[in-house]
C-alpha positions in Angstrom: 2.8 103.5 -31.1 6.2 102.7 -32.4 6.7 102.4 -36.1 9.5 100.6 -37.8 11.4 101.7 -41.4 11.3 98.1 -44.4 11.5 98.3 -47.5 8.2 96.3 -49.6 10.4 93.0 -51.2 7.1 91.4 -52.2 3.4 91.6 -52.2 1.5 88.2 -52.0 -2.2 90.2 -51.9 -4.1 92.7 -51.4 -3.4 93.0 -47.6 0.0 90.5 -47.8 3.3 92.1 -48.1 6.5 91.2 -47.5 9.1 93.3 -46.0 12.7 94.0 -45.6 13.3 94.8 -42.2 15.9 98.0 -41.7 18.3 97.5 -39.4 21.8 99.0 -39.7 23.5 96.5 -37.6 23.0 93.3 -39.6 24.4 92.7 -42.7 21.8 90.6 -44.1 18.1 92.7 -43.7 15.4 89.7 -42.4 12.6 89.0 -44.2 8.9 89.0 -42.7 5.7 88.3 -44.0 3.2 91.2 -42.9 -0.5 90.9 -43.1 -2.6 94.3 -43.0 -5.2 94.1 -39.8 -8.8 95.0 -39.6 -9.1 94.6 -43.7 -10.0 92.2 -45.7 -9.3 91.0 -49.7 -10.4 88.6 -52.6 -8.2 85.8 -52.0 -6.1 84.5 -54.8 -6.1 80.9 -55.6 -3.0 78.2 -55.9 -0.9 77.4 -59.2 -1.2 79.2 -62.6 -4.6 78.7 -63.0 -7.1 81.8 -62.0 -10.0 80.0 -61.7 -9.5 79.4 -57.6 -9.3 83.1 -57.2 -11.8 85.4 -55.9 -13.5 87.9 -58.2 -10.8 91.0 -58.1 -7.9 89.2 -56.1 -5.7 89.9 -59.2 -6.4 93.6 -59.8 -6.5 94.0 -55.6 -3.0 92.6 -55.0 -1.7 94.7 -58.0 -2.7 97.6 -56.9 -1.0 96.9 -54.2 2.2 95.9 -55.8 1.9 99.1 -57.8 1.8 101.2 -54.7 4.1 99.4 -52.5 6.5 97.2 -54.3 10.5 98.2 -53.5 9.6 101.4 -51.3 10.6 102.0 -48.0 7.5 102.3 -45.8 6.7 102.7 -42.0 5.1 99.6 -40.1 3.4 99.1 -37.3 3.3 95.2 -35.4 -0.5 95.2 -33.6 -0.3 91.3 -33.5 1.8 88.2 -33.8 0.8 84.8 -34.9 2.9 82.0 -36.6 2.5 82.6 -40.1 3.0 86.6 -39.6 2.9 89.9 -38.3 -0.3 92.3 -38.4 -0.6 95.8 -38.1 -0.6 98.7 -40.2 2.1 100.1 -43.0 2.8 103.9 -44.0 3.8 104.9 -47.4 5.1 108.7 -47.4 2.9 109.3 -43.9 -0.4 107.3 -45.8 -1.9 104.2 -44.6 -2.1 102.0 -47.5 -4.8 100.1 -46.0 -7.1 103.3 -46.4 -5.7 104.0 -49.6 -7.0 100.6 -50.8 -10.2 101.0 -49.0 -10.6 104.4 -51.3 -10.0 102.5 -54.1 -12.4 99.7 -53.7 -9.8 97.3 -53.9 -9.9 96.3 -49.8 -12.8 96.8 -47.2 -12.9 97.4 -43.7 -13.4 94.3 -41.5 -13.7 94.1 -37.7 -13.7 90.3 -38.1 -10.0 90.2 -39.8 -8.7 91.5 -36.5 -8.5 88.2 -35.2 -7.9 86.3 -38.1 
């Protein structure tokens, strides 16, 4: 397994980030969206409104803007589709997936594999 160095730009929800790719030869880092495999979150809803979100989408994807957002973090790719990558994401040598899962804030899913 072959992990990658980003840095956390954004975090769309609880198992959505995205990420600043590092790579030394281009001047301008790319930008990918990166979806956490085998977990699943509350889904937050469209607009300003929070009545289209799932009960604990908010405190879910702050969490993990709290724990992620702007620091450099290892990733893994497991999958490709078109509207991202999958796999896993280390933060100081922890997977942040499990450290959701401890907190309640993300559960393990064999169906989100395949999502």
């Amino acid at each position: 397994m072959k992990y990658s160095h980003a840095t956390v730009k954004d975090v769309r929800s609880g198992f959505c980030l995205v990420l600043l790719a590092k790579d030394k030869q281009l001047k301008v880092q790319p930008e990918k969206t990166f979806f956490l495999s085998w977990v699943s979150a509350p889904i937050l809803g469209e607009g300003d409104d929070f009545e289209g979100d799932e009960p604990f989408a908010w405190g879910s994807r702050e969490f993990m803007r709290k724990l992620c957002i702007g620091k450099d973090v290892e990733y893994y790719v497991a999958n490709t589709k078109t509207q991202g990558e999958y796999g896993a994401v280390k933060l100081e040598g922890e997977d942040v997936a499990q450290s959701a899962i401890s907190q309640g804030w993300l559960q393990f899913s064999f169906l989100a594999v395949n999502r």
